[in-house]
N, C-alpha and C positions, 0 to 999 in steps of 0.2 A: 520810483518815488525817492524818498530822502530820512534819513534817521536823522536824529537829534535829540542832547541831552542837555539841560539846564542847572546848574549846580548853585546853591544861591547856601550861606553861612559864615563861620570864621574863615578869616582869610588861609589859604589854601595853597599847596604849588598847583599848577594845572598839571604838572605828570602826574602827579597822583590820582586827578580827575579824569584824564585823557588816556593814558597806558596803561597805568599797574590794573584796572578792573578788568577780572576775568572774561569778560563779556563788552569791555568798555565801546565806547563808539568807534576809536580804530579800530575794534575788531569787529565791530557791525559794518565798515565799509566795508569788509570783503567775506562776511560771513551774517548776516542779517538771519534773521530766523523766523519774523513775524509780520515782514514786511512782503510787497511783491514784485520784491529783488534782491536776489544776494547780496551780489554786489553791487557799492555806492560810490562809482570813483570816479564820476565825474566833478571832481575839483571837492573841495572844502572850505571850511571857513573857520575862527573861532571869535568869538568876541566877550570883550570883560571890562571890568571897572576898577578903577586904579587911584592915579591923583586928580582930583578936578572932578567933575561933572559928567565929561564928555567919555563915553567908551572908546576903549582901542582896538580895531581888528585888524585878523592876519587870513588874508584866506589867499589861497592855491589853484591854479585847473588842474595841478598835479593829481593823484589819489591820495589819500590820507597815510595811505599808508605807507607809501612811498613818498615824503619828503621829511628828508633832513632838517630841515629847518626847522618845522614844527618839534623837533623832537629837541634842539636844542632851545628853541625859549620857553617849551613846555617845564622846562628844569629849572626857569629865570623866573615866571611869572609867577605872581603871587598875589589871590584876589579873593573878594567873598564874594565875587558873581558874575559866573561864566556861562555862556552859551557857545557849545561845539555842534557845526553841522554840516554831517557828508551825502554828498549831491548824487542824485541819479536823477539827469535831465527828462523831464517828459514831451523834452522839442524841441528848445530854445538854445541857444549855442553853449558850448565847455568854452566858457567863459571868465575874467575875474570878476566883474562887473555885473552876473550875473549867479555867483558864490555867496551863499547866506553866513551869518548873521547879516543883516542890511540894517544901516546906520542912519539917522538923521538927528541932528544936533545932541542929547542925550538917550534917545531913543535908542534902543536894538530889537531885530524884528526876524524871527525866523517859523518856518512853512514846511509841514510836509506836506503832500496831497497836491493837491489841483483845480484849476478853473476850467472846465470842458467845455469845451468850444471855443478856447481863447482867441482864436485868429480873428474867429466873427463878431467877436465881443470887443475886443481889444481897443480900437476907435473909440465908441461910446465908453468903455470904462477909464481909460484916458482922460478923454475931456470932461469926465467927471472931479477930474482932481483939481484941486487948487490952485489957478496956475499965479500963484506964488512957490507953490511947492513944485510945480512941474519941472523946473528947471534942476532940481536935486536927484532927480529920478535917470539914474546910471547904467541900466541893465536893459532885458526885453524882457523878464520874466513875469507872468501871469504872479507870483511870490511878492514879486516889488511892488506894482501896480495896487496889488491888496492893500499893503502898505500903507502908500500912499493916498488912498481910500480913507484908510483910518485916519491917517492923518486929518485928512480934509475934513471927516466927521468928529475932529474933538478927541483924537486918543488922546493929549495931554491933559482934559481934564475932566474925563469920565471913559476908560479904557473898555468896557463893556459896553458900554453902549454905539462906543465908537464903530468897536468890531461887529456890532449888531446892526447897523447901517447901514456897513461897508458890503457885509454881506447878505444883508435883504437889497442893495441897489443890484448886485451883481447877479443874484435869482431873477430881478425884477427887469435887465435886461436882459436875460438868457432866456425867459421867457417872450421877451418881444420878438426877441429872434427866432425863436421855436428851438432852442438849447434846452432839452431836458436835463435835471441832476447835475446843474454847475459846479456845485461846489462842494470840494473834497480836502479835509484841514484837521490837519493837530497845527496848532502856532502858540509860540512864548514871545513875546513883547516883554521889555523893560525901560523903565526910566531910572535905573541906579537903586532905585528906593525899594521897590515891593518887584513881582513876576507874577504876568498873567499870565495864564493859560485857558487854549479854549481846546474842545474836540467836538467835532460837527460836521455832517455830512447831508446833501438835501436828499439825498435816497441810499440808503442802506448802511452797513456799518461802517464809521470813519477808522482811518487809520488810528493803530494801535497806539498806546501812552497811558504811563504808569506815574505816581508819586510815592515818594521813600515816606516810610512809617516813622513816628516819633523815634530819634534815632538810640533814645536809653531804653527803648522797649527793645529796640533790634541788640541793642548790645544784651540786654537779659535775655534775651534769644539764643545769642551766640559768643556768649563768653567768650571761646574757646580766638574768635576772631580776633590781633594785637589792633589791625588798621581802623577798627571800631574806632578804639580808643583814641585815635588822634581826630576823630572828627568832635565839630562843636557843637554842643547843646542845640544849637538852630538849625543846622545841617538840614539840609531838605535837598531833593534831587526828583528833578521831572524828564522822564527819560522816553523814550520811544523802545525800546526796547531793556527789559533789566536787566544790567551789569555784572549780576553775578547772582547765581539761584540761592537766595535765602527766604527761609520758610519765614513767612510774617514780615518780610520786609520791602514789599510793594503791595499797592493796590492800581486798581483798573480804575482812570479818568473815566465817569459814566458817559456814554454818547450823551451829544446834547447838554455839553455843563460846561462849564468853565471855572475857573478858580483862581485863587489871589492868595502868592507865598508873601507870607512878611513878617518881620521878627520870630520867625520859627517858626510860623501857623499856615494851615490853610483853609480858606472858607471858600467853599464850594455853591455853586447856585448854577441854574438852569441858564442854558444860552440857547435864543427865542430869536432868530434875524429879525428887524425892523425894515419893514418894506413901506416905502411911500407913500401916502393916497393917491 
């Protein structure tokens, strides 16, 4: 599978979001602790919001861990809302084109988990999409496809319900097919403005994912922390794994919920797939 962390507040360097945390997600590519894979190094990605509307990403088939590059714009870049995420393929090629965050006009869209059975699915989930949108669609990943789902259901102007379509169609063909248990997801979506997130699995417990606690409780928490101190009042972080073991300063995304960061909050509520008549 795939870890992934979302950072969303005052604007930020990304090394400070990507390196310095003890636990951070480079060191989840090659040391993972709650996921079911070590390591994650099948390529990477990052993606963030800058001047303009449109995000900018940088992604790798290299390992996270090992490329240069990353290490040098992680020290240039400076943003209130980033998504970092390192790949462990469940099939599909070590590709770039196939490396999350996945982009479509202000959109950014990143997956961990899976669509099982996607080879038998994959036709029908296809020509489910928009083909206005179809032609935007880069990769072979069961990840993009989702995507693009949403899309076709309206993420830009109801993001739950979108993702509640997308994935009662994809039940509701895996079903035709006789695909028990398709779908397997933590995902963050953004359009610049707010982050959604959802966690959801059609049978058993979804992959792991956490959110950061009000961040002046974490700091009366942990005084003693300086790096506290330079985060802002809104600071929020939605991670797959936490960055660095502080008492009181994660909780567990409930299976089955999803949630929306924005000006420093989150509201949480139940995610229900919408399947057809």
């Amino acid at each position: 599978m795939c870890r992934w962390m979302a950072y969303y507040g005052d604007p930020i360097l990304a090394d400070e979001l990507l390196f310095q945390p003890v636990h951070s997600v480079i060191d989840q590519s090659l040391h993972a602790r709650l996921g079911p894979n070590t390591t994650n190094g099948d390529g990477f990605g990052i993606g963030w919001y800058g001047e303009g509307k449109t995000p900018a990403v940088f992604k790798n088939i290299l390992p996270a861990w090992n490329d240069r590059n990353l290490r040098e714009l992680a020290g240039q870049i400076r943003t209130p809302l980033l998504f970092a995420h390192v790949r462990a393929s469940t099939g599909t090629p070590v590709e770039r084109s196939n490396c999350h965050p996945f982009r479509y006009g202000q959109w950014l869209w990143m997956h961990n988990g899976l669509i099982g059975g996607f080879l038998r699915l994959k036709r029908d989930l296809v020509m489910a999409v928009d083909p206005a949108l179809y032609p935007a669609i880069e990769g072979s990943t069961d990840s993009e496809v989702l995507f693009f789902l949403a899309l076709t259901f309206g993420l830009a102007d109801d993001p739950p319900g979108a993702v509640a379509r997308a994935v009662g169609l994809v039940e509701e063909i895996a079903r035709r097919h006789g695909v028990p248990h398709p779908v397997q997801m933590t995902v963050a979506t953004s359009d610049g403005e707010c982050v959604w997130i959802f966690r959801y699995s059609s049978v058993g417990p979804p992959r792991s994912l956490f959110y950061s606690t009000d961040i002046t409780q974490i700091r009366d928490l942990h005084p003693e922390l300086e790096s506290l101190r330079r985060l802002g009042p809104t600071t929020r972080f939605v991670v797959s794994e936490p960055m660095r073991d502080l008492t009181g300063a994660w909780n567990e995304l409930p299976e089955g919920s999803y949630g929306v960061v924005h000006d420093g909050r989150y509201d949480l509520h139940a995610f229900v797939p919408v399947h057809a008549p």
